[in-house]
N, C-alpha and C positions, 0 to 999 in steps of 0.2 A: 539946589532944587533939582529935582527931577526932572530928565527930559520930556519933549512928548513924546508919547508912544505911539509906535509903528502902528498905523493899524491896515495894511496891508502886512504883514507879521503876523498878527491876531488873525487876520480872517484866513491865513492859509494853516494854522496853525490844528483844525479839525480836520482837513481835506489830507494836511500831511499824516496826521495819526491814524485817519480813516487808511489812508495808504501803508501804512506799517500795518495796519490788522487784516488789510488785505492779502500781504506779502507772506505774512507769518502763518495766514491762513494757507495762499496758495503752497509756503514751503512742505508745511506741515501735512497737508493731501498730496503732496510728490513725495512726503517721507516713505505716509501710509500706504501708498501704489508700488514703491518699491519694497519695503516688508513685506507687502501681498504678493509680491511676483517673485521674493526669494522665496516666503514662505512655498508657495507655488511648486518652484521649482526643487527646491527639499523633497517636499511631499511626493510629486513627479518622480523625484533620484531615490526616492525610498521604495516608492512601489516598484519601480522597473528592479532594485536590488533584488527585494522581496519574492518578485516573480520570475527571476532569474535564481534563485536561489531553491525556492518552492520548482521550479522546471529541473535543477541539478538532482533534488534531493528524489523528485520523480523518477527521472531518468536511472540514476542508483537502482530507484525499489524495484524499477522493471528487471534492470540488470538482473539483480541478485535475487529475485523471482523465477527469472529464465535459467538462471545458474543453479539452483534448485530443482527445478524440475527438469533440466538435464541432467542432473545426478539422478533421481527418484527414476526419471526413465532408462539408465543406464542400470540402477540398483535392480530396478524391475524385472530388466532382458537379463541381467547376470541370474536372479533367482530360476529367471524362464528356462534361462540354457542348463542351470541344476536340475530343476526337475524335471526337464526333458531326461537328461541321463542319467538320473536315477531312475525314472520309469523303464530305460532303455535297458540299463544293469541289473534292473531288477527282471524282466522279460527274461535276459539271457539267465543269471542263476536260480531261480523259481524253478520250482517242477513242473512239467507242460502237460501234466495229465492229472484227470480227475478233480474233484472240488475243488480241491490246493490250487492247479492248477490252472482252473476255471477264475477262483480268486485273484491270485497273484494275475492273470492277464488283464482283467479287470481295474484291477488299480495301476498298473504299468500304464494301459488304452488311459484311464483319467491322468495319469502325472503325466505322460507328453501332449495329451491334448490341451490340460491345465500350461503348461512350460511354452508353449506354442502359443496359444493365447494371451503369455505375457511378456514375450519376446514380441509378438505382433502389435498386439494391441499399448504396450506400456501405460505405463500408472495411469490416466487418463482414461484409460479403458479399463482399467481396474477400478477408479473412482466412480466411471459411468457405469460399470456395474452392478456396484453397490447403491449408487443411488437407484434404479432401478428397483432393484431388489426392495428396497424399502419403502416407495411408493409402492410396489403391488402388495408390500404384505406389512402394511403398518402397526400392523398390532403385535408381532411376533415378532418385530425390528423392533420396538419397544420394552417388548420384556426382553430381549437379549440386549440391548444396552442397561438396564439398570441391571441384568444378572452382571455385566461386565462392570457396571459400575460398581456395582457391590467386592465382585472379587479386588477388584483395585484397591477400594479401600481397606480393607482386609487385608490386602497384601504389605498396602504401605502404612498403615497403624502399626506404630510399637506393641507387640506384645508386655503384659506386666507379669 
């Protein structure tokens, strides 16, 4: 025959189960807090990559932006200092009398004032130039780029 049964057994035997679902609960929200706090910190270690990286790739485009346009203003003053001495060379072999020579001084007086101008000012002042230029006179900055656009394409269309 069967013994009798425990029943201090029995009666802790909900209170102990109750306690294992408690356990498995509390383990299981200490899982979930630490997945959220690695997750967390990934996230954290991605974005500081990200923006460490977005900060390199910036830094670069300034570089090689400024590197640019120390060329363009270098390229600029070299053409400056051409056509200053072209207008110069031209001044000295020109004939210095009469029309001819009225002409030829004329255009010597614009190629060093031009070469001066771009020696002084560089491309920047060539650009502010041009924008200029095109706000005061928008409608004839506009049919001079489609006549430009037009020869371009013209140029670089294959003949048949």
């Amino acid at each position: 025959m069967a013994g009798p049964s425990n029943p201090t057994k029995n009666a802790n035997e909900p209170h102990n189960a109750s306690q294992a679902v408690s356990n498995v609960a509390d383990r299981a929200k200490e899982m979930a807090s630490n997945l959220s706090d690695k997750a967390k910190d990934a996230g954290n270690t991605a974005i500081n990559k990200a923006e460490g990286a977005a900060s390199y790739v910036g830094h670069k485009a300034e570089d090689a932006a400024s590197f640019v346009g120390n060329k363009a203003d270098d390229a600029t003053a070299a053409v400056g200092g051409s056509l200053r001495s072209l207008g110069s060379s031209l001044r000295q072999k020109a004939p210095h009398e009469g029309m001819m020579g009225d002409a030829s001084s004329a255009v010597a007086n614009t190629l060093e004032r031009t070469g001066r101008h771009l020696q002084e000012e560089g491309f920047r002042g060539v650009i502010d130039d041009m924008t200029n230029a095109i706000r005061r006179n928008p409608i004839p900055a506009l049919f001079v780029g489609i006549g430009v656009g037009f020869l371009l394409a013209r140029a670089l269309t294959p003949r048949r």
